[in-house]
N, C-alpha and C positions, 0 to 999 in steps of 0.2 A: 332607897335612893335619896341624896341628899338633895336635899331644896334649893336651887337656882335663888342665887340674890338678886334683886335687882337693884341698884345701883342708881342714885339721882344723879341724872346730867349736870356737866360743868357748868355755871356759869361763864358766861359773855367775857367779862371781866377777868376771871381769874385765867381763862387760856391767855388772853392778851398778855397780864401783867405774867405770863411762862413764857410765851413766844419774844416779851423785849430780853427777858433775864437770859434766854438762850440767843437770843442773837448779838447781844453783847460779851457772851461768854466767846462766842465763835470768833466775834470780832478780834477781843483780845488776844485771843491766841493765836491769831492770824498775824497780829500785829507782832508779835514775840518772835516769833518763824523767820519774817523780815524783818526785824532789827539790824541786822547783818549789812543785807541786798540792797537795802534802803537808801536813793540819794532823795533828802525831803527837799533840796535845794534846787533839781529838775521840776519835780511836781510844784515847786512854789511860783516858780518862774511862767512855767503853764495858766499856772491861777493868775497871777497879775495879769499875763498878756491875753487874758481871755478877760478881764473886768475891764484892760483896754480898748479893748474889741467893743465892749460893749458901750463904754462910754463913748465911744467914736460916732456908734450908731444911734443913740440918746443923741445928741452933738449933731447929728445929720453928717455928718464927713462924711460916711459910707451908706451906700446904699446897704437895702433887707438884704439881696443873694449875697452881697462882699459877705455881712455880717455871718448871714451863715456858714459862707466857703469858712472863712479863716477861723469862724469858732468850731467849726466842725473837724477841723484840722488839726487844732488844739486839744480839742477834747479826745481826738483818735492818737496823737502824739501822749497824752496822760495815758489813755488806757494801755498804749504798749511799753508804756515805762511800768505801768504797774501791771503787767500782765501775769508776771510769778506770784505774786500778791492774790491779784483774782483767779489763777489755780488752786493753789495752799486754799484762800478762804472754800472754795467747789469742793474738793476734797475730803476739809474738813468736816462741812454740811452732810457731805452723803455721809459718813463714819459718823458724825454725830445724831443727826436725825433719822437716820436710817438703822446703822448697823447699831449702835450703842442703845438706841431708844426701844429696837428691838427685843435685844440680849435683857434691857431693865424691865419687861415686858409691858412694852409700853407709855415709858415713863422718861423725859429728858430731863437733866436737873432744875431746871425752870418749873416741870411738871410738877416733881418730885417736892419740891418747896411749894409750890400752889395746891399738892395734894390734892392733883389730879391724871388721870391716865387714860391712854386709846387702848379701846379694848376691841375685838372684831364681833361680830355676828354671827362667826361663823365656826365660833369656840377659842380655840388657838390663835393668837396674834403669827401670821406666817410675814418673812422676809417682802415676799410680793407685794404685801399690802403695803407695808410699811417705806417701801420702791416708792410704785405710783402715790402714795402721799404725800411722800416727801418731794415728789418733782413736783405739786398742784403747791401745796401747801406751805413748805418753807421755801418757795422762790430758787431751785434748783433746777430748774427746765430753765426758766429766763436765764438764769446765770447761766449755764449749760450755752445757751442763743446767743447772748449779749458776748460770752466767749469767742463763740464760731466768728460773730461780727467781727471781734476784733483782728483775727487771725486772716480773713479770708476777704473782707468787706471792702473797696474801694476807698477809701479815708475821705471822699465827699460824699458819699451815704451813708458813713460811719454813726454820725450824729440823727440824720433821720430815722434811720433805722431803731436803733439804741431808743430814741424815744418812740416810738409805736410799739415796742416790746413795751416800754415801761408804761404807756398808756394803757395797753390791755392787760398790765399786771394789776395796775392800781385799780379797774374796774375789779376784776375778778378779786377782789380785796372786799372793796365797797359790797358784792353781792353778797360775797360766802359771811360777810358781818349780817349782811338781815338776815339771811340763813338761819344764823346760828341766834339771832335775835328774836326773831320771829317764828318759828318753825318749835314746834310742842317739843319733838324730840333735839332740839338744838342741834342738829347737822349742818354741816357746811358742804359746799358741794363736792369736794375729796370724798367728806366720811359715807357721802350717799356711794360716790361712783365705786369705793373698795368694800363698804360694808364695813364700815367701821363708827364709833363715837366716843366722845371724850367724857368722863364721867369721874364722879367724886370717888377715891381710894377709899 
């Protein structure tokens, strides 16, 4: 019977410096996708009258709720201009982090250059796992939420909303780092709840 390796866990650093290389990979080719669909002169137009907005209220002109109504308005006016954009990028995530990181088992090219890889506990790296990972882990449930919002949301709770997603994204960021800082076997709280960890190829 051959002898079980075991394997030193990844460093802190080298997931991080795999997780920017894959979400710039994502990025870009999201951006390639819409090249096309793309007017940058709507979204630019959004941006100025949103730093107006806010100089108004720096300025005192506008009371806090104006300030909110109309940047919230603005900000819900960007997001449905760019709504095909934050598809294609969802899409891509799951096929990238999910099904591709699978098939490499275990390995995204961010990984694969950081020579490092998720392996399970439970032998075989299965699809499931690599699912619920991917929704905790690469920001695929938020995106998933922040979606729904845009689609379904009111456009004066657009902005509230949007940001208490992203408040309780960036906690859960902040924890799963001491996790994986702190914690002997470097788990973060995905790799506890699937049975899984990140560890040197």
């Amino acid at each position: 019977m051959a002898k079980k390796v075991k394997r030193e866990n990844a460093y802190f650093v080298e997931r991080l410096c795999a997780f920017i290389i894959d979400i710039f990979i994502i990025s870009f080719v999201s951006s390639l996708f819409m090249i096309p669909f793309t007017d940058g002169n709507d979204t630019s137009n959004y941006s100025k009258k949103i730093i107006e907005v806010q100089e108004k209220f720096v300025d005192k002109e506008i009371s806090m709720n104006q300030y909110f109504a109309e940047t919230s308005s603005y900000f819900y006016k960007m997001a449905r201009e760019n709504g095909l954009l934050s598809l294609i990028s969802l899409l891509l995530s799951v096929c990238y982090f999910v099904v591709l990181q699978t098939k490499m088992m275990g390995q995204t090219i961010g990984k694969k250059l950081m020579k490092i890889k998720v392996v399970s506990d439970k032998g075989d790296l299965f699809m499931n796992q690599m699912v619920l990972r991917g929704l905790l882990a690469n920001f695929i449930l938020t995106d998933i939420i922040t979606f729904m919002f845009m689609l379904f949301l009111p456009k004066q709770y657009y902005l509230y909303a949007v940001l208490g997603i992203e408040t309780l994204q960036y906690l859960y960021v902040v924890v799963c780092a001491f996790f994986i800082l702190f914690r002997k076997d470097g788990r973060s709280i995905h790799d506890l709840l699937v049975h899984t960890r990140v560890v040197h190829v």
